[in-house]
ZALOMI-665974 format. One record per residue (C-alpha): residue in three letters; chain; z, y, x. Coordinates in steps of 0.001 Angstrom, whole numbers, plus 500000, padded with zeros to 6 digits. Layout:
# residues N
<site><kollo>ALA</kollo><tifi>A</tifi><c3>Z</c3><c2>Y</c2><c1>X</c1></site>
...
END
This chain:
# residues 209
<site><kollo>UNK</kollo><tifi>A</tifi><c3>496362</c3><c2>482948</c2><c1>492311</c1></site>
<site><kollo>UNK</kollo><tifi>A</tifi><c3>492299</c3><c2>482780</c2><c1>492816</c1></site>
<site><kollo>UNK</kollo><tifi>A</tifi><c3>491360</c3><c2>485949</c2><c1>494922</c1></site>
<site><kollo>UNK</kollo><tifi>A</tifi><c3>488001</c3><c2>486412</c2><c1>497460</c1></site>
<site><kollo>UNK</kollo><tifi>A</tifi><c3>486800</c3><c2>489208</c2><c1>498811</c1></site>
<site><kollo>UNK</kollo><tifi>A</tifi><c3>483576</c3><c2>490846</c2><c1>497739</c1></site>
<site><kollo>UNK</kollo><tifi>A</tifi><c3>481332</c3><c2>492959</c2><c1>499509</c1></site>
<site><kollo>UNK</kollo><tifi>A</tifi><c3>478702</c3><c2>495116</c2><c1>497697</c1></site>
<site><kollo>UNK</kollo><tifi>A</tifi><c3>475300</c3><c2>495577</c2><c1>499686</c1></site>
<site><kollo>UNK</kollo><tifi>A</tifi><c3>475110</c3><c2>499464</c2><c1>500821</c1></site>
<site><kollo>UNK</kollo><tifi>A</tifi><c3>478966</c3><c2>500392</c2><c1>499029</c1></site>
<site><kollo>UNK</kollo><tifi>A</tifi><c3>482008</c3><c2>500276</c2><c1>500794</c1></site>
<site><kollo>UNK</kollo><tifi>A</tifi><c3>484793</c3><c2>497934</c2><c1>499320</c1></site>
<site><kollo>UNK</kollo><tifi>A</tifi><c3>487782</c3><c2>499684</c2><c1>499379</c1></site>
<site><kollo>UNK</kollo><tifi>A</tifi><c3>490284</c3><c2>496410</c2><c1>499084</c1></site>
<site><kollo>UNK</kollo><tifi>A</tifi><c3>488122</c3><c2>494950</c2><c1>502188</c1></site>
<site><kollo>UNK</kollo><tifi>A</tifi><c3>490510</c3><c2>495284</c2><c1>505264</c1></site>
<site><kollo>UNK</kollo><tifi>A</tifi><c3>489158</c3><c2>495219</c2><c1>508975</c1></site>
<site><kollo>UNK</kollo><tifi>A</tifi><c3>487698</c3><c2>491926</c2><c1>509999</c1></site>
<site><kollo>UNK</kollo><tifi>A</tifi><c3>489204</c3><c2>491473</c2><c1>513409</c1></site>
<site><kollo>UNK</kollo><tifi>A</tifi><c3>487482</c3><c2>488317</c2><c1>514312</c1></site>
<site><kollo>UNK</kollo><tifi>A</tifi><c3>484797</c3><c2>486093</c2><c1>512965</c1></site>
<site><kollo>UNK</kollo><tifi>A</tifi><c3>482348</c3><c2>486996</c2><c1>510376</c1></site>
<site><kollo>UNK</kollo><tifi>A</tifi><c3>482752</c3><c2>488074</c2><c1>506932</c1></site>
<site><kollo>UNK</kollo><tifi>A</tifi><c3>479954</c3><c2>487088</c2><c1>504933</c1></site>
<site><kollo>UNK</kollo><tifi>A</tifi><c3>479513</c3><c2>483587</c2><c1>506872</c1></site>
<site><kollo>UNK</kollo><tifi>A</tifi><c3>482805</c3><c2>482918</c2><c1>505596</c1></site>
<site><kollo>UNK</kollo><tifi>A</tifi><c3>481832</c3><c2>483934</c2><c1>501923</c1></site>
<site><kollo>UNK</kollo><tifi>A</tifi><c3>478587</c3><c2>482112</c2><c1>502358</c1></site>
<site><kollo>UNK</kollo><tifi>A</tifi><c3>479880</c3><c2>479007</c2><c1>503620</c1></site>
<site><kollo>UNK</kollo><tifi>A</tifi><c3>481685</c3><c2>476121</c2><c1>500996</c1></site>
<site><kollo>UNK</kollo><tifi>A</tifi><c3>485067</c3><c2>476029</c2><c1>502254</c1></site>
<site><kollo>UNK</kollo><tifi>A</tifi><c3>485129</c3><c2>478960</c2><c1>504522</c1></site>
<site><kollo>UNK</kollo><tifi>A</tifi><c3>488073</c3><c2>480977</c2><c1>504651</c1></site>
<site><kollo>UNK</kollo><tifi>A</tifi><c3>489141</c3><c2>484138</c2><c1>506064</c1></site>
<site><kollo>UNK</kollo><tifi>A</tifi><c3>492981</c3><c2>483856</c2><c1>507393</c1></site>
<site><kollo>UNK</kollo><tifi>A</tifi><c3>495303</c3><c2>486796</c2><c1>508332</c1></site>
<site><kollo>UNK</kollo><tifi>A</tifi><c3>495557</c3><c2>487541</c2><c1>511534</c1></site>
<site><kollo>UNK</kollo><tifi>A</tifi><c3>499126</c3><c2>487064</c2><c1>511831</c1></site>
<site><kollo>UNK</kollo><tifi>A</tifi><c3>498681</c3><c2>483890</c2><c1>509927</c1></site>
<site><kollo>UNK</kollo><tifi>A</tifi><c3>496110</c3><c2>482244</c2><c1>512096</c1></site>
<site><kollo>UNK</kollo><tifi>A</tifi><c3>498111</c3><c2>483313</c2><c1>515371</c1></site>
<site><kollo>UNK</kollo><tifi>A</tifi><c3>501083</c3><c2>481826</c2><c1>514044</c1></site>
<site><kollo>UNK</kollo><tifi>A</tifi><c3>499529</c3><c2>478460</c2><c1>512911</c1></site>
<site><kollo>UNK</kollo><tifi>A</tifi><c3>497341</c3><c2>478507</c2><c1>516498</c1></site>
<site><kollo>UNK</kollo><tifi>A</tifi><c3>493960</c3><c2>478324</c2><c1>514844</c1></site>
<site><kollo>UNK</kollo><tifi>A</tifi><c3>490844</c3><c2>479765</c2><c1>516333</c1></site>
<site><kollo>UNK</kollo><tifi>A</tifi><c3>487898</c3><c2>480183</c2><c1>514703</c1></site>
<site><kollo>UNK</kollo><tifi>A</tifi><c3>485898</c3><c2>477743</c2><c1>512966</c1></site>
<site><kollo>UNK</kollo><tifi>A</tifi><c3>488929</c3><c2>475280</c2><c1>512995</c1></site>
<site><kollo>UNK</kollo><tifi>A</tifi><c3>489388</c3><c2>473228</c2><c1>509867</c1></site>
<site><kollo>UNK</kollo><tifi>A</tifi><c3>493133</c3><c2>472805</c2><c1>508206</c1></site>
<site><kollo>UNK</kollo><tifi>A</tifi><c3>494210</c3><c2>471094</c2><c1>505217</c1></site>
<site><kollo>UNK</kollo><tifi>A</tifi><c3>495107</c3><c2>473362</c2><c1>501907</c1></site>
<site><kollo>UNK</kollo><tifi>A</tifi><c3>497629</c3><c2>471928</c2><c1>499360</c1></site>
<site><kollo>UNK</kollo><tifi>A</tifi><c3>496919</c3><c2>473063</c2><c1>496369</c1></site>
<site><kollo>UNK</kollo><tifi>A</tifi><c3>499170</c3><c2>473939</c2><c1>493020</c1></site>
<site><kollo>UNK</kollo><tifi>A</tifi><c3>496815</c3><c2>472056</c2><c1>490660</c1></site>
<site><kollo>UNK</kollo><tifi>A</tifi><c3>498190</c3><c2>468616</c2><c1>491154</c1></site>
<site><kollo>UNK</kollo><tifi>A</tifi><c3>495873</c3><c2>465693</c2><c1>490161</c1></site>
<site><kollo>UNK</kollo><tifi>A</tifi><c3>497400</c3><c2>462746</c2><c1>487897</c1></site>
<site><kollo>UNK</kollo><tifi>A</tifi><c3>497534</c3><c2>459286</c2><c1>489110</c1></site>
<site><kollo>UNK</kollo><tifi>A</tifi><c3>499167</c3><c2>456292</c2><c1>488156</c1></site>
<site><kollo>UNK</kollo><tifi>A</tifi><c3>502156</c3><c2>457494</c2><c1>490492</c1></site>
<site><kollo>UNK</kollo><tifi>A</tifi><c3>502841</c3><c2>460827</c2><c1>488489</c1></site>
<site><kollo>UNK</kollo><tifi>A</tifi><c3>501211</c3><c2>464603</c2><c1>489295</c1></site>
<site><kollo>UNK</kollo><tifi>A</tifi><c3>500144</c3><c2>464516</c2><c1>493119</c1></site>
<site><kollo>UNK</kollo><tifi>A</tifi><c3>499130</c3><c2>467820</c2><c1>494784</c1></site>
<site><kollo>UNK</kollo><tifi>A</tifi><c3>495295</c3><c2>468094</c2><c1>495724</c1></site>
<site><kollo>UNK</kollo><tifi>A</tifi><c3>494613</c3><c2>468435</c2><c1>499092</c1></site>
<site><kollo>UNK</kollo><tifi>A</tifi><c3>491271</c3><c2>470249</c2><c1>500493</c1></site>
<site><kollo>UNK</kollo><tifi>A</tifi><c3>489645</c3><c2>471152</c2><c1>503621</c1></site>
<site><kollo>UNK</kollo><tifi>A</tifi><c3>489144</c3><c2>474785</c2><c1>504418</c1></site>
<site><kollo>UNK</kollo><tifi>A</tifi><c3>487538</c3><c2>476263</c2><c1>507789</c1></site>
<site><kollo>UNK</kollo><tifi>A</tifi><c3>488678</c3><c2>479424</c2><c1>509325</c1></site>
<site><kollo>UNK</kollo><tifi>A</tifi><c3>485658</c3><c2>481616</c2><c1>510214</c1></site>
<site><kollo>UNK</kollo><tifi>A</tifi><c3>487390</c3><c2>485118</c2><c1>509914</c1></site>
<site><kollo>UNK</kollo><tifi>A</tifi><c3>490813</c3><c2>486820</c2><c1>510104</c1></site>
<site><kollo>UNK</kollo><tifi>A</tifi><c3>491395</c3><c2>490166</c2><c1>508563</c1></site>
<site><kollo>UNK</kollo><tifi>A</tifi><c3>493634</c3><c2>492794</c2><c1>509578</c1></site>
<site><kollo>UNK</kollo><tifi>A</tifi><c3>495265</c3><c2>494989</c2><c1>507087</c1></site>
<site><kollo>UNK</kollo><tifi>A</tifi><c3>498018</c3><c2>496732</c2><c1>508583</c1></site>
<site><kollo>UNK</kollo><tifi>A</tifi><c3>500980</c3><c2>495024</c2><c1>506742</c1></site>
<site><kollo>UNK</kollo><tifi>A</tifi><c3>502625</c3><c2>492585</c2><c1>508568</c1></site>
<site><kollo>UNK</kollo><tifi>A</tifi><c3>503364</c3><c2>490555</c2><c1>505306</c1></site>
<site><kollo>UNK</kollo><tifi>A</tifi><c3>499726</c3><c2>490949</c2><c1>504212</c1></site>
<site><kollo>UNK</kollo><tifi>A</tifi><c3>498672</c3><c2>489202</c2><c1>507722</c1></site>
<site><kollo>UNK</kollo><tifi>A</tifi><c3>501049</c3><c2>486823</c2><c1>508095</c1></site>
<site><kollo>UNK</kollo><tifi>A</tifi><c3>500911</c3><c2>484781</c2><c1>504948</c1></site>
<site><kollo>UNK</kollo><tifi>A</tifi><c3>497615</c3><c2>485461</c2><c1>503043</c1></site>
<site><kollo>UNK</kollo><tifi>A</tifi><c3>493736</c3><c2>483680</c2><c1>503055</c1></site>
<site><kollo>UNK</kollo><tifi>A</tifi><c3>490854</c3><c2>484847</c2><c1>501532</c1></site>
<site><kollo>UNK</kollo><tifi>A</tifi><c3>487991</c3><c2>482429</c2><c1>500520</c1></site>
<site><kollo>UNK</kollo><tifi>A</tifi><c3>485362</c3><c2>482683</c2><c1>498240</c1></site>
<site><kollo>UNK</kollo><tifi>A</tifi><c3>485559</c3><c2>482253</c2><c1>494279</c1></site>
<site><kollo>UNK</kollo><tifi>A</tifi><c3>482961</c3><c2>479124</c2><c1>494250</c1></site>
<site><kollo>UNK</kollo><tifi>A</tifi><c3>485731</c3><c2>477883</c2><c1>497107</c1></site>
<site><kollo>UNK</kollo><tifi>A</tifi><c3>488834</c3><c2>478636</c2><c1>495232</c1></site>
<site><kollo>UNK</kollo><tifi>A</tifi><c3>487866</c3><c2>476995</c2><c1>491931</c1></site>
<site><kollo>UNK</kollo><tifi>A</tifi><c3>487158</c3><c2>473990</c2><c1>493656</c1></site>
<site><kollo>UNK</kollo><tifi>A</tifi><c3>490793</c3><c2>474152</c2><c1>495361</c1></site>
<site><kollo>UNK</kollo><tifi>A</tifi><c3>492335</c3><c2>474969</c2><c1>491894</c1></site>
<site><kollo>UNK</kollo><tifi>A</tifi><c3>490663</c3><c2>472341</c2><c1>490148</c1></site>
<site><kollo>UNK</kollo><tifi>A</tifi><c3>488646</c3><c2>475316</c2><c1>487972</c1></site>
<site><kollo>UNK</kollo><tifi>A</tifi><c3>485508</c3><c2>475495</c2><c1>485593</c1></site>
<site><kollo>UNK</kollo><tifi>A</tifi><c3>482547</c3><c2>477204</c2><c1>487335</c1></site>
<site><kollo>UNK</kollo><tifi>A</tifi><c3>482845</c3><c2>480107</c2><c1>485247</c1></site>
<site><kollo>UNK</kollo><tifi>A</tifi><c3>486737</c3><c2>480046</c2><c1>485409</c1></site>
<site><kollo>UNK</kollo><tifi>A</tifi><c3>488301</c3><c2>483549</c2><c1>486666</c1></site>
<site><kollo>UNK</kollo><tifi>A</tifi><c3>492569</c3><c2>483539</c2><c1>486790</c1></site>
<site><kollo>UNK</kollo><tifi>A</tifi><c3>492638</c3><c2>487431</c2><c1>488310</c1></site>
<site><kollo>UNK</kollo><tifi>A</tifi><c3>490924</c3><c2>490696</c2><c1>487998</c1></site>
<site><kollo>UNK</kollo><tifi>A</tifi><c3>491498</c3><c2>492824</c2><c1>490591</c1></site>
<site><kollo>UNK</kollo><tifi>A</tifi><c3>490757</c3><c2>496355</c2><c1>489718</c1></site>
<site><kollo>UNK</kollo><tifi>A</tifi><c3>491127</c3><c2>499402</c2><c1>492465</c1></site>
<site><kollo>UNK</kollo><tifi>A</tifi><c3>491938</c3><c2>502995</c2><c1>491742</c1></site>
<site><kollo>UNK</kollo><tifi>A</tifi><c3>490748</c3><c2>506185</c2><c1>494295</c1></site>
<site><kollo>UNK</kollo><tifi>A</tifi><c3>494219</c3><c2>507729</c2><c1>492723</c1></site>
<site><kollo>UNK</kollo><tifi>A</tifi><c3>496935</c3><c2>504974</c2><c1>493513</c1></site>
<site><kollo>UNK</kollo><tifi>A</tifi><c3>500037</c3><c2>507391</c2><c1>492294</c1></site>
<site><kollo>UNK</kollo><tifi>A</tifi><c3>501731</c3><c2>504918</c2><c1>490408</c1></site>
<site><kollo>UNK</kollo><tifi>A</tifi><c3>501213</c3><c2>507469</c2><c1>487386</c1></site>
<site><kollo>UNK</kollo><tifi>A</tifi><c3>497319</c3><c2>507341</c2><c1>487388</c1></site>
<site><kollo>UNK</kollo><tifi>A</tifi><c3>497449</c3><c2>503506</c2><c1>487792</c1></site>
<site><kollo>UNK</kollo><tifi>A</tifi><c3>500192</c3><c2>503323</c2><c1>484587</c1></site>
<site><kollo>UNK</kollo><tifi>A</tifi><c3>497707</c3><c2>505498</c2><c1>482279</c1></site>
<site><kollo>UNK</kollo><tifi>A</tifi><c3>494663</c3><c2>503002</c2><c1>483355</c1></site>
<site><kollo>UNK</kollo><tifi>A</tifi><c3>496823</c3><c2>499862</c2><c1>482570</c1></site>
<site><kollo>UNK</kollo><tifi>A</tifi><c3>497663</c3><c2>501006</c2><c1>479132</c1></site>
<site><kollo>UNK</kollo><tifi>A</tifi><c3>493734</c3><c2>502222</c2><c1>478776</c1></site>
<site><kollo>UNK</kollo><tifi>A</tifi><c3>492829</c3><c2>498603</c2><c1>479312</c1></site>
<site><kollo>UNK</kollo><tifi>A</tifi><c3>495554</c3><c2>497253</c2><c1>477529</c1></site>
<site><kollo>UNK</kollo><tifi>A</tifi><c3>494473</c3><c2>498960</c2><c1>474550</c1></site>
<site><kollo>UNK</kollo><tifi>A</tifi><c3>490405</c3><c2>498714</c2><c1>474603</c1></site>
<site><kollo>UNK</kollo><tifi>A</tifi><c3>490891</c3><c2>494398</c2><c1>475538</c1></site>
<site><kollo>UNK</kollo><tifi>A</tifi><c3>491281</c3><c2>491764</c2><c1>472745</c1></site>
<site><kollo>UNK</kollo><tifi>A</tifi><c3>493199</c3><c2>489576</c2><c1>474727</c1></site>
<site><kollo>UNK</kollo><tifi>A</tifi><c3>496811</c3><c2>489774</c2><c1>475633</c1></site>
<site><kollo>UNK</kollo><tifi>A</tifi><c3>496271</c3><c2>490934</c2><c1>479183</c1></site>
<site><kollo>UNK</kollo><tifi>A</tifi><c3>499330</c3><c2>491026</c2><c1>481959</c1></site>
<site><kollo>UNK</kollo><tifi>A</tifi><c3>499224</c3><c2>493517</c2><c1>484161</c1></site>
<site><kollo>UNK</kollo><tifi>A</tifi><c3>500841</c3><c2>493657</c2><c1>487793</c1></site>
<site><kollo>UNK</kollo><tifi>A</tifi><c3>500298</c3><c2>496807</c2><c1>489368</c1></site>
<site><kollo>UNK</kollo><tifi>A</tifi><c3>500482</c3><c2>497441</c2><c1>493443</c1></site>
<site><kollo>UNK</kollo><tifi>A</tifi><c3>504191</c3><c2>499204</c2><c1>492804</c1></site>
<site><kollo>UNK</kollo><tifi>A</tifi><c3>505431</c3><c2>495657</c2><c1>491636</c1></site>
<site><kollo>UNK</kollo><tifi>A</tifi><c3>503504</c3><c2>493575</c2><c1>494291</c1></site>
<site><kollo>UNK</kollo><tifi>A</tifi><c3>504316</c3><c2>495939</c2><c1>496997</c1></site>
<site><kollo>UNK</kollo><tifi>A</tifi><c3>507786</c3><c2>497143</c2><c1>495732</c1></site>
<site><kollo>UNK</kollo><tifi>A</tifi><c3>509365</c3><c2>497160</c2><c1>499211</c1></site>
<site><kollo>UNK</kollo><tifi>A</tifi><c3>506836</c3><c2>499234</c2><c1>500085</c1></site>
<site><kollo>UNK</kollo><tifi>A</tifi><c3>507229</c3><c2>501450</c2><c1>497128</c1></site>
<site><kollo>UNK</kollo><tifi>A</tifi><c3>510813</c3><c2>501377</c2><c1>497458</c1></site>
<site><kollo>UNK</kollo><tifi>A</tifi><c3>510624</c3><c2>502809</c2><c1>501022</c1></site>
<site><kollo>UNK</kollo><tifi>A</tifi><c3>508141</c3><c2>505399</c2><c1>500348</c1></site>
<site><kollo>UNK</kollo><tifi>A</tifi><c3>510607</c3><c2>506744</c2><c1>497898</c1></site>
<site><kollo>UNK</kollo><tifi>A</tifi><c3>513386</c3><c2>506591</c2><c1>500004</c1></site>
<site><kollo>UNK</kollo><tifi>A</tifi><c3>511617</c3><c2>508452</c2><c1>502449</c1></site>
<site><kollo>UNK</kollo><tifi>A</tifi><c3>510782</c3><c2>510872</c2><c1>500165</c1></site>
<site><kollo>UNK</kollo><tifi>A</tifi><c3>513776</c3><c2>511987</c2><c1>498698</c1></site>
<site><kollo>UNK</kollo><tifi>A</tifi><c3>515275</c3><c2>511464</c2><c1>502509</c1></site>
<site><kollo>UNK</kollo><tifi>A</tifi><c3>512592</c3><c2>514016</c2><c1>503528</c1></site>
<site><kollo>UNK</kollo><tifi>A</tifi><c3>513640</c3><c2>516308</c2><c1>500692</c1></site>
<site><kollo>UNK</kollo><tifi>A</tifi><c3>517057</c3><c2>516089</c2><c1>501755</c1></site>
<site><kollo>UNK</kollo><tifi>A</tifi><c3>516649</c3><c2>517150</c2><c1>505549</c1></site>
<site><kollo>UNK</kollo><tifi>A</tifi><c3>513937</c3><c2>519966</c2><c1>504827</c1></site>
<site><kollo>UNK</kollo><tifi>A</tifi><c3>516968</c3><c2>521547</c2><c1>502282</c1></site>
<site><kollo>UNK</kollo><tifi>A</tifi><c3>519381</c3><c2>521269</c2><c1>504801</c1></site>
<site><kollo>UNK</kollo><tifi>A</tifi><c3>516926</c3><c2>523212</c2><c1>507520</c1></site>
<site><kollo>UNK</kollo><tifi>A</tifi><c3>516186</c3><c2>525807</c2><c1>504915</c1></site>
<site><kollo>UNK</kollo><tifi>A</tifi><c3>519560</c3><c2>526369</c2><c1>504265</c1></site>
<site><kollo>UNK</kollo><tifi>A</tifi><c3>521119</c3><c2>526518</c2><c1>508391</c1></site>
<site><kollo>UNK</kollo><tifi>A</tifi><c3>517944</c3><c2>528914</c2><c1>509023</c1></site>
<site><kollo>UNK</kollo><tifi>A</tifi><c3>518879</c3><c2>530792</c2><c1>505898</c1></site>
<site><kollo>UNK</kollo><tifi>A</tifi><c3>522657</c3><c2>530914</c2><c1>507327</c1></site>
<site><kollo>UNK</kollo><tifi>A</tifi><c3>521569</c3><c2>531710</c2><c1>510600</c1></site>
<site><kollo>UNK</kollo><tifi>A</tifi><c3>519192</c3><c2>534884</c2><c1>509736</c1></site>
<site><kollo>UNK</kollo><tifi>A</tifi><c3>522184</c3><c2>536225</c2><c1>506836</c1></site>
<site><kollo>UNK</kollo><tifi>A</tifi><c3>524487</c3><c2>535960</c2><c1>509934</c1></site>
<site><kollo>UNK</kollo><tifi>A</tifi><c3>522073</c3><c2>538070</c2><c1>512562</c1></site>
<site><kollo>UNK</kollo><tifi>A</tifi><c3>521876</c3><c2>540828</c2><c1>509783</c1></site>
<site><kollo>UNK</kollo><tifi>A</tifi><c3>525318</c3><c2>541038</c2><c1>509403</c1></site>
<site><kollo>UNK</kollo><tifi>A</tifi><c3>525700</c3><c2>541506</c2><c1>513009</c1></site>
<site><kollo>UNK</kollo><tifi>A</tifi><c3>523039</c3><c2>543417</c2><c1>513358</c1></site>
<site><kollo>UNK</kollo><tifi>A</tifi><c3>524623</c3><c2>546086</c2><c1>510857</c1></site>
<site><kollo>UNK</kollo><tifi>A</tifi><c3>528110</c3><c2>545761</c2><c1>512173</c1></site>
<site><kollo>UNK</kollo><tifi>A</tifi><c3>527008</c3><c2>546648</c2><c1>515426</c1></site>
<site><kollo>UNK</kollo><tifi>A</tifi><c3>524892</c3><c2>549859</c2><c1>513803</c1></site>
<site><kollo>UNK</kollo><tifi>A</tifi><c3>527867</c3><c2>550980</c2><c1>512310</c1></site>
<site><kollo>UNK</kollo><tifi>A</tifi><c3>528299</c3><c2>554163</c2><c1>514471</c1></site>
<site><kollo>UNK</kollo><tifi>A</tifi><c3>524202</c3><c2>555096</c2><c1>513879</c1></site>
<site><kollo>UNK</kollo><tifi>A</tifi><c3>524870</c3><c2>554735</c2><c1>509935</c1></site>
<site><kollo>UNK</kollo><tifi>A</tifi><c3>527354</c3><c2>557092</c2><c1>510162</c1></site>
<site><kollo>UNK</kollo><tifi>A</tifi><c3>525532</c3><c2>559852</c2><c1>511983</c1></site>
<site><kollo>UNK</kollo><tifi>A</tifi><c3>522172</c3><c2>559072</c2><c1>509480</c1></site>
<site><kollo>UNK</kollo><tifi>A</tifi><c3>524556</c3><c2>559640</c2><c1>506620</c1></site>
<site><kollo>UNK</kollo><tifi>A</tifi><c3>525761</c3><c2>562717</c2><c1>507953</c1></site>
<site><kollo>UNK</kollo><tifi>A</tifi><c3>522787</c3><c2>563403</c2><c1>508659</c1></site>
<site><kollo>UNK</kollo><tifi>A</tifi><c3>522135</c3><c2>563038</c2><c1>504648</c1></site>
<site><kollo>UNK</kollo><tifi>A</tifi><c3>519580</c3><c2>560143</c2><c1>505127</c1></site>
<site><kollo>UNK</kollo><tifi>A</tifi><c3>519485</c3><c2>558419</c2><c1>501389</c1></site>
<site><kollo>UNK</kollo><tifi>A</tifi><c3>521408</c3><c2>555039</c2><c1>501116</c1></site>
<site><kollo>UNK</kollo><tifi>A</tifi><c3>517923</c3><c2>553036</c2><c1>500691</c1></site>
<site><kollo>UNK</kollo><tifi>A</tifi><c3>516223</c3><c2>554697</c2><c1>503605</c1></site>
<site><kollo>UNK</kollo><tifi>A</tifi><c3>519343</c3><c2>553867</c2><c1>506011</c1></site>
<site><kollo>UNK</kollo><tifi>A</tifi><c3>519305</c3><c2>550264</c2><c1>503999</c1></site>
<site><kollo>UNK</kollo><tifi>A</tifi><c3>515010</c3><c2>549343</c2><c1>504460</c1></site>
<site><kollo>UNK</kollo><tifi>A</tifi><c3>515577</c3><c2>550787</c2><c1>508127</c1></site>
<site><kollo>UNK</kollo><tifi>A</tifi><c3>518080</c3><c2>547567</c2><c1>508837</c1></site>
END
């Protein structure tokens, strides 16, 4: 899929990740520049501005059947995100670069990426089905709980893990204070006595232990 990374002049992109070498906007400025994961470019051995060869999906026909197009990209960035699989196996170039790789019309766009300040994966299902309805178009939506279900998955592992253990400490400390009562009382037995003999009310001698 077609995907770049925009910057807005004086507003901070929220999908942009850190830019751990190289620069940005000389990528997005320059035809064929390309920003590389960090991982990525460590694994392949590139440094920056080294050139490598892209295969690309959109084959071209020749008289020997569909061939895959082959372009020239140069690294001038890497980006660090945080997720290992981000890093390791994603490039960013710009859209002017990526049509030309995908064999695209100037004004061709394949993806919309749209980014919610409330990610809960309820928010981001009440937006999809907003769009859904107000577009004319079939549109397909693939929200970040699909494309990052291992992610997802963990988080709500953790979660109900999380849930689990705090019940289980509530319920020993809840054991362990009934138990100190108790004792606490048994070992008041002979006081009890006296304060009842005493005639000390039943709920006096009870709010006293």
């Amino acid at each position: 899929p077609e995907e770049a990374l925009r910057v807005k002049p004086g507003q901070p992109d929220l999908r942009t990740p850190e830019i751990a070498e190289g620069d940005l906007a000389a990528a997005m400025a320059e035809p064929g520049g390309a920003v590389f994961g960090l991982e990525l470019k460590r694994r392949l051995g590139l440094e920056i501005g080294d050139e490598v060869e892209v295969i690309s999906p959109a084959g071209v026909v020749s008289p020997f059947g569909v061939l895959p197009s082959r372009h020239r990209v140069r690294v001038m960035a890497a980006f660090k995100s945080g997720f290992y699989e981000v890093d390791a196996d994603r490039i960013y170039v710009s859209l002017p670069t990526a049509r030309a790789l995908l064999s695209l019309p100037d004004s061709a766009v394949t993806n919309i990426e749209i980014v919610c300040l409330d990610a809960s994966p309820e928010a981001v299902t009440h937006l999809a089905e907003e769009i859904q309805v107000s577009t004319i178009e079939p549109v397909h939506f693939l929200p970040w709980m699909e494309t990052r279900r291992n992610l997802y998955v963990a988080m709500e592992t953790e979660k109900k893990a999380m849930f689990l253990v705090e019940s289980l400490l509530i319920l020993v400390a809840s054991f362990n204070i009934t138990a100190t009562l108790f004792m606490v009382v048994a070992r008041k037995t002979g006081e009890i006595a006296i304060l009842r003999v005493l005639g000390l009310a039943p709920s006096r001698i009870l709010a006293l232990f």
